[in-house]
C-alpha positions as CSV (number, residue, x, y, z in Angstrom):
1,X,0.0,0.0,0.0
2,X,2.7,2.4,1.1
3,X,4.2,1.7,-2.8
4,X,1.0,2.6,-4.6
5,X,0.1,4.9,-2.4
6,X,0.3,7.7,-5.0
7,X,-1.2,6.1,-7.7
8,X,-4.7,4.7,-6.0
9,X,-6.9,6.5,-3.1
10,X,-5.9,5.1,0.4
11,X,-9.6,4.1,0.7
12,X,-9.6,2.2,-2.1
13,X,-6.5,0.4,-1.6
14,X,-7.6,-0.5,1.9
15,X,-11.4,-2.1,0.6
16,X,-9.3,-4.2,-2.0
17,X,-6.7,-5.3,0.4
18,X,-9.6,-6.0,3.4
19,X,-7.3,-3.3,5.7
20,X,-8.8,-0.5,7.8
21,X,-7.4,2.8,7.6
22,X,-6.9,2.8,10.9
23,X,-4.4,0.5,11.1
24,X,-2.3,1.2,8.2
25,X,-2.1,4.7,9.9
26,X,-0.7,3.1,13.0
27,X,1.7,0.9,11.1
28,X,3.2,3.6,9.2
29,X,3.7,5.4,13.2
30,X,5.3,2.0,14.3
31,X,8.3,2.3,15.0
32,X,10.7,-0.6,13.5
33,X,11.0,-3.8,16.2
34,X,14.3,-4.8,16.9
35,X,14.3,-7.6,15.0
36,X,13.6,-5.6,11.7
37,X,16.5,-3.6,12.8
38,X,18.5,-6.7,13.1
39,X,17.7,-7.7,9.8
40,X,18.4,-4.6,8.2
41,X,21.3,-4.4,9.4
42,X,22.3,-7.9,7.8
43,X,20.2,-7.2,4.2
44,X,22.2,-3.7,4.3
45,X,26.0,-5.7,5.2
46,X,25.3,-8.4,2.9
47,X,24.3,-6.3,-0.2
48,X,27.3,-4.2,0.4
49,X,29.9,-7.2,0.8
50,X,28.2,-8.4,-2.8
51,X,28.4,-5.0,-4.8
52,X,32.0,-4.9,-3.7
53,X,33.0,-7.9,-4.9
54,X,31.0,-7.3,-8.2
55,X,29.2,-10.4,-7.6
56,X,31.6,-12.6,-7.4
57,X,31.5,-13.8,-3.7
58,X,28.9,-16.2,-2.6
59,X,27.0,-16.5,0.4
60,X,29.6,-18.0,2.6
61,X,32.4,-15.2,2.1
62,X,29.2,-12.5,2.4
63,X,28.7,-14.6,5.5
64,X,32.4,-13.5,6.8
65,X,31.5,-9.8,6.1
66,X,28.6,-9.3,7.6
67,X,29.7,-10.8,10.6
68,X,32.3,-8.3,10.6
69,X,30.4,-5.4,10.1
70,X,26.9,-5.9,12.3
71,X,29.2,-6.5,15.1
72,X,27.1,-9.8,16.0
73,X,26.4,-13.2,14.9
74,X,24.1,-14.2,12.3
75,X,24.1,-18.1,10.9
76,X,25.0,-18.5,7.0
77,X,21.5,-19.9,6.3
78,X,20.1,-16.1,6.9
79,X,22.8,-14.6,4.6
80,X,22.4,-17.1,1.9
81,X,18.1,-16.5,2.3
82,X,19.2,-12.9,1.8
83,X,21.1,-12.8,-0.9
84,X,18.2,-14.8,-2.7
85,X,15.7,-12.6,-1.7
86,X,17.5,-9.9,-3.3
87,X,18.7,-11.9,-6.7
88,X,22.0,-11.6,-5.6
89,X,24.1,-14.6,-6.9
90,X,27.6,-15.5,-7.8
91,X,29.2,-15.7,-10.9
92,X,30.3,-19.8,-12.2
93,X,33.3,-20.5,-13.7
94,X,33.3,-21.7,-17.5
95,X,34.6,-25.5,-18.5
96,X,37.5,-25.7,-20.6
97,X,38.7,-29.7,-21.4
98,X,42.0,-30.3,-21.0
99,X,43.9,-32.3,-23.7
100,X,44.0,-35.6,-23.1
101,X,47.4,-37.0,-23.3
102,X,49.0,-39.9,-25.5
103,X,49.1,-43.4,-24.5
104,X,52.7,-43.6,-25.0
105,X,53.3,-40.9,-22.5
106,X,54.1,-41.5,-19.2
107,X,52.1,-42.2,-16.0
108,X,52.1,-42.3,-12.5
109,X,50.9,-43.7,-9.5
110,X,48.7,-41.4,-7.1
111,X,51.5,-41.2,-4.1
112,X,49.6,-38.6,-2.7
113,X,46.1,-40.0,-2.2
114,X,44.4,-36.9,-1.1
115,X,47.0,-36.4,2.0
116,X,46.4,-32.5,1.5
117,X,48.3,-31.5,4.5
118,X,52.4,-31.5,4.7
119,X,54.8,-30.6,7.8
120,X,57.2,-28.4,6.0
121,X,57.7,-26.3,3.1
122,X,58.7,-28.0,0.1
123,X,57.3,-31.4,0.8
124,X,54.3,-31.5,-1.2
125,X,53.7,-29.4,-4.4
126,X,50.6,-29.7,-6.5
127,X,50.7,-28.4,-10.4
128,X,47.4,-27.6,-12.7
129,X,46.6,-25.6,-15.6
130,X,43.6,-23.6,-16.0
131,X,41.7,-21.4,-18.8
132,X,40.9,-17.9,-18.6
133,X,39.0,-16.4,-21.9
134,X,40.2,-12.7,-22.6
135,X,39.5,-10.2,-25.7
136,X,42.1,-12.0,-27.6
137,X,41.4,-15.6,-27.0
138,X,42.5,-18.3,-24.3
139,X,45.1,-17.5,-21.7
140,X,46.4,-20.4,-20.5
141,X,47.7,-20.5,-16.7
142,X,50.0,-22.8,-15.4
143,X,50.7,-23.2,-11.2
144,X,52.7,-24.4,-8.9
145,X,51.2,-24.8,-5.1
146,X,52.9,-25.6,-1.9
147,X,50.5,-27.9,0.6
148,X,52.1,-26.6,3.7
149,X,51.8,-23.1,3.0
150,X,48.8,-23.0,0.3
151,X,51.0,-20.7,-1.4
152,X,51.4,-20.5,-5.5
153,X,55.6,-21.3,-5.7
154,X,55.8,-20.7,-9.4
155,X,53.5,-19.9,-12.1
156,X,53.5,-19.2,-16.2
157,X,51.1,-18.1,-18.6
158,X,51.4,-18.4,-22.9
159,X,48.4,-18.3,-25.0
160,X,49.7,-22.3,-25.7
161,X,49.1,-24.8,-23.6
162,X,51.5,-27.3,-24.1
163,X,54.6,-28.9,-22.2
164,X,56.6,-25.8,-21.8
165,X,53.5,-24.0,-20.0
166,X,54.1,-26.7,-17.6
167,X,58.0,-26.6,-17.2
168,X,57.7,-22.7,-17.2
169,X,55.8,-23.2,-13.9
170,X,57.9,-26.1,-12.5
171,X,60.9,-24.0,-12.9
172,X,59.8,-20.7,-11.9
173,X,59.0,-22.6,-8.4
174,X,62.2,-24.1,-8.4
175,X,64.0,-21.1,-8.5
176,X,62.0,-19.3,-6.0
177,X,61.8,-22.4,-3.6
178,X,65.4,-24.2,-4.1
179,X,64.0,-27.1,-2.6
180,X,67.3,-29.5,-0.9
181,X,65.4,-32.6,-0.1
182,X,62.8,-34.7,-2.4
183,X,59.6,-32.9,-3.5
184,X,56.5,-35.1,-3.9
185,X,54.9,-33.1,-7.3
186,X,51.4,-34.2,-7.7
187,X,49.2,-33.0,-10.9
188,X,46.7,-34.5,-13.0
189,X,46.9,-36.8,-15.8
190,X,46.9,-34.0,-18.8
191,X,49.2,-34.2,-21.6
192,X,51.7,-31.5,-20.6
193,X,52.8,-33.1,-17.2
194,X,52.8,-37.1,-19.0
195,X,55.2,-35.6,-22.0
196,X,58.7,-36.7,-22.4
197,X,59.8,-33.1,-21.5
198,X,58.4,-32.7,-18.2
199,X,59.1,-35.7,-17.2
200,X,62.5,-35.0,-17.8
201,X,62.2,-32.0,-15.5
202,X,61.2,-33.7,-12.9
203,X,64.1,-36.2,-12.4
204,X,66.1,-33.3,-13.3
205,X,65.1,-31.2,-10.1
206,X,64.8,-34.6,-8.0
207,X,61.2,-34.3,-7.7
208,X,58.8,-37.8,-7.0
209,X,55.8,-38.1,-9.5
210,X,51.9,-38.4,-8.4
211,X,49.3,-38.1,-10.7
212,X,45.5,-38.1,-10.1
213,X,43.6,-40.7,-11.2
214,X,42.1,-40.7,-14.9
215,X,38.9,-38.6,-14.7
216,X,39.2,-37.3,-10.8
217,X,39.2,-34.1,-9.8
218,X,39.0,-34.5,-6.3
219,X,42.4,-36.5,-6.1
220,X,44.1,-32.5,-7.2
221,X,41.3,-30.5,-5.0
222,X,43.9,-28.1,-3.4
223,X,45.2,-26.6,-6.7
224,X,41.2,-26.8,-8.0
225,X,40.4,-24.9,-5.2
226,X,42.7,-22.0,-6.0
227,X,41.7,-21.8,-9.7
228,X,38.4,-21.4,-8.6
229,X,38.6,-18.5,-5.9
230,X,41.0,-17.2,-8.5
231,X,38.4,-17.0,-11.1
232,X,35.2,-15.5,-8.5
233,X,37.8,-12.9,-7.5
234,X,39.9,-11.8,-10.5
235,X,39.2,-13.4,-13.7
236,X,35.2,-12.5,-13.7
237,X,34.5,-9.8,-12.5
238,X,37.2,-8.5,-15.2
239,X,35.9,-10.4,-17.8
240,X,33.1,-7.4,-19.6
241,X,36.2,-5.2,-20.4
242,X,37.4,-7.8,-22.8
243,X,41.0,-7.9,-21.5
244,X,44.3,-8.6,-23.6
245,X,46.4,-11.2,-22.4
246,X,48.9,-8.3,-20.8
247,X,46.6,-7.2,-19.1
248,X,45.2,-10.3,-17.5
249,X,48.8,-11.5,-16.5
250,X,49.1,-9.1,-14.7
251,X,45.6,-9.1,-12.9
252,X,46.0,-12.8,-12.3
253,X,49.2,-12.9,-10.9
254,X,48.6,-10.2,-8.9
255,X,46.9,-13.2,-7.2
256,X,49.3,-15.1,-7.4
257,X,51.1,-14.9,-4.4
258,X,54.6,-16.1,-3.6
């Protein structure tokens, strides 16, 4: 009623909507309960925490920021309702299928079997490649991540993504890192890290080979996990100004963090 109140007679909107004028006099004088003020507060935090992320961050990482600005708890569940209510929803990543690599290239067994934890730097390192679209085509991305830390040792980028994406990346973290003991190097099963040439690279640098099984993701979750975050916060809500691929390297590895 208060909405249409300029367009249609008061008396007219209270005979179709069975409300005496009375009362919708006394509601407009009510002053807000507390619990309106409480969710407020939240609809308010929560639709701020989303416009500043340009919609990349979903109802968990909202979650965090609300918290943080109300000053008090509210559980996810309300957030996520929210967020809904107000047709607020985070962007998805697009697919992109990796090659799939040659049967005479070279395999191995999954060493680490989802063991995603490590007691020191330069135990465990995980590898993937990702795609990112820009104005000019594919970027391809190629990392390096340390279990123990969760931190991206190395990292390349080529608009080809082929073997030396992949030794690019291993190298870069072997200088950074200069690893002394053995280094477990876990990736999946793609055609860059079964080729001849990386293989190579890894008995070159003393490294001991794990691959995921054929087909499962969730055997390289760690480094999965950063390409996603890495896409909600840097690649889409970048991706309407049609980037070149300068310009996404350096967005991306600004992400990137050593």
């Amino acid at each position: 009623m208060a909405r249409q109140e300029g367009l249609y007679p008061i008396v007219s909107l209270c005979r179709v909507l069975s409300v005496s004028r009375s009362g919708y006099y006394d509601w407009q004088k009510r002053l807000p309960s507390e619990q309106q003020k409480r969710r407020d507060k939240i609809r308010q935090a929560a639709s701020t925490s989303y416009r500043e992320s340009d919609g990349v961050y979903g109802y968990r990482k909202v979650h965090e920021d609300v918290i943080e600005a109300i000053g008090f708890y509210c559980c996810p569940e309300t957030v996520r309702r929210v967020l809904a209510a107000e047709g607020m929803k985070y962007q998805t990543v697009r697919k992109h299928r990796n090659p799939k690599a040659h049967r005479d290239e070279h395999y191995a067994p999954n060493l680490l079997s989802r063991e995603f934890t490590a007691s020191a730097t330069n135990e465990k390192w995980v590898s993937d490649i990702t795609y990112i679209p820009t104005g000019e085509g594919w970027l391809y991305l190629a990392i390096v991540q340390d279990i123990f830390s969760r931190k991206i040792v190395g990292w390349s980028m080529s608009h080809r993504v082929d073997a030396d994406l992949a030794c690019s990346a291993l190298d870069m973290a072997i200088s950074n890192r200069r690893p002394t003991g053995e280094v477990l190097f876990h990736s999946d099963r793609g055609s860059q890290y079964t080729s001849s040439s990386f293989s190579s690279a890894l008995h070159r640098h003393g490294c001991v080979t794990s691959m995921s099984r054929r087909g499962n993701c969730w055997d390289n979750a760690v480094a999965e996990n950063f390409f996603s975050k890495l896409k909600r916060e840097r690649v889409n809500r970048n991706r309407q100004k049609s980037p070149t691929f300068s310009k996404y390297s350096d967005w991306v590895c600004s992400g990137c963090v050593l």
